[in-house]
Short mmCIF file of the C-alpha atoms (twelve columns), coordinates in Angstrom:
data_MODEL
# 
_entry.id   MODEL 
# 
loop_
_atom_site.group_PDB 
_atom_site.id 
_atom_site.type_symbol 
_atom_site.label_atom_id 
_atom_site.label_alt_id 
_atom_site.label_comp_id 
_atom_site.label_asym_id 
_atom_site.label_seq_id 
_atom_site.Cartn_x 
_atom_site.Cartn_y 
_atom_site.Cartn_z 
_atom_site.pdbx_PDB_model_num 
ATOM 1  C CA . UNK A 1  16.755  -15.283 10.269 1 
ATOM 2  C CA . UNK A 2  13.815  -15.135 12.180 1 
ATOM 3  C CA . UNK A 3  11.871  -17.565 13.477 1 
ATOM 4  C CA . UNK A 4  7.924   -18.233 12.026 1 
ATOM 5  C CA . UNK A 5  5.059   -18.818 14.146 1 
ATOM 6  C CA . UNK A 6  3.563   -22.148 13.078 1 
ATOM 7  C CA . UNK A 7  0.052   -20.206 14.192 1 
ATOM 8  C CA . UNK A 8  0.520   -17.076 12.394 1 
ATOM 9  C CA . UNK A 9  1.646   -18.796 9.691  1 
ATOM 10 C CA . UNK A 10 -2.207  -20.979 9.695  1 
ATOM 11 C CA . UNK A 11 -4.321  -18.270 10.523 1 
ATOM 12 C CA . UNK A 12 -2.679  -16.137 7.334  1 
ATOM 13 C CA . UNK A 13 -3.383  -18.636 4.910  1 
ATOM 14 C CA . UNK A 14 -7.625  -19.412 6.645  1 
ATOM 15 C CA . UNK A 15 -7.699  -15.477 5.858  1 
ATOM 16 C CA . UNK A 16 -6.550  -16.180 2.627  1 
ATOM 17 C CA . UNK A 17 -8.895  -18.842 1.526  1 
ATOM 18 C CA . UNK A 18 -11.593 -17.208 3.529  1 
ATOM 19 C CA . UNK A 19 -11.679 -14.384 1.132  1 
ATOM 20 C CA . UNK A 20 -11.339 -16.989 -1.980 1 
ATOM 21 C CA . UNK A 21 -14.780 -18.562 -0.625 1 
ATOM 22 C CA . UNK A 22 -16.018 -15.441 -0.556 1 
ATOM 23 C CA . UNK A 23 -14.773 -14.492 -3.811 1 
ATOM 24 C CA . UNK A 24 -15.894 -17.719 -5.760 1 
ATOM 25 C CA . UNK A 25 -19.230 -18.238 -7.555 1 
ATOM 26 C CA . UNK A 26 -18.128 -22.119 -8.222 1 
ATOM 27 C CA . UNK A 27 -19.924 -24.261 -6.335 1 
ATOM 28 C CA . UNK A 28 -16.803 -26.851 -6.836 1 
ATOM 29 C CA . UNK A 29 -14.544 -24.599 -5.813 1 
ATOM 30 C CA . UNK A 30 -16.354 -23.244 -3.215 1 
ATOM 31 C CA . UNK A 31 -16.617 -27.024 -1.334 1 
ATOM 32 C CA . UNK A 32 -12.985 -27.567 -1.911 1 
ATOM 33 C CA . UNK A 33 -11.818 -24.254 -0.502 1 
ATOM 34 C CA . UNK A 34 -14.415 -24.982 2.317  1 
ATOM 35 C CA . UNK A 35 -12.812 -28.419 2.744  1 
ATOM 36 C CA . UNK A 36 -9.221  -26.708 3.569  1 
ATOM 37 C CA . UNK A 37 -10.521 -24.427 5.903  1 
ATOM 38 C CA . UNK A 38 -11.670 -27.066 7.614  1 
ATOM 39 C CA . UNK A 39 -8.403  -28.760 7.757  1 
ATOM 40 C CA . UNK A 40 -6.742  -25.647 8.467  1 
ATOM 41 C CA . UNK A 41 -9.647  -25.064 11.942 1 
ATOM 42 C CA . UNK A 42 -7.561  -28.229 12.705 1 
ATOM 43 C CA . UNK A 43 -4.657  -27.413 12.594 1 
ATOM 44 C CA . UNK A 44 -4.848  -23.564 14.517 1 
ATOM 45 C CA . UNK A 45 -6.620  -26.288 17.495 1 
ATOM 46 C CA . UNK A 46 -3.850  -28.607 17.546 1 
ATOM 47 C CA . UNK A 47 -1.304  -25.563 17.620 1 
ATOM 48 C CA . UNK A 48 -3.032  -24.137 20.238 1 
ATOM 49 C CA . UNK A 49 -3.739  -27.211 22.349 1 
ATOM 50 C CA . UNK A 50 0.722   -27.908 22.121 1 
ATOM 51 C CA . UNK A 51 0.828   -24.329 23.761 1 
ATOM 52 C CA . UNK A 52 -2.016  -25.135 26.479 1 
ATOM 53 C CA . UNK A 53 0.306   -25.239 30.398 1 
ATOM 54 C CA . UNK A 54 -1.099  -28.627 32.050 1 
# 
């Protein structure tokens, strides 16, 4: 089994909703769908920030 990358992983799924934002003509939608990419900008700079050599 191999072994995901907790970053990949993120960065598939901003893609993802990136192109639902784009996609969407709800304005509802489009905040909520804005809202997780914001979360998800959070996560990738945590991830990254664990990998950062002091």
């Amino acid at each position: 089994m191999s072994k995901v990358n907790p970053f990949d992983l993120a960065y598939e799924q901003y893609r993802l909703l990136k192109e639902k934002l784009t996609a969407t003509g709800d304005p509802k939608e489009k905040n909520q769908l804005f809202k997780r990419l914001l979360n998800l900008l959070a996560v990738m700079e945590f991830l990254t920030s664990l990998n950062k050599v002091p």
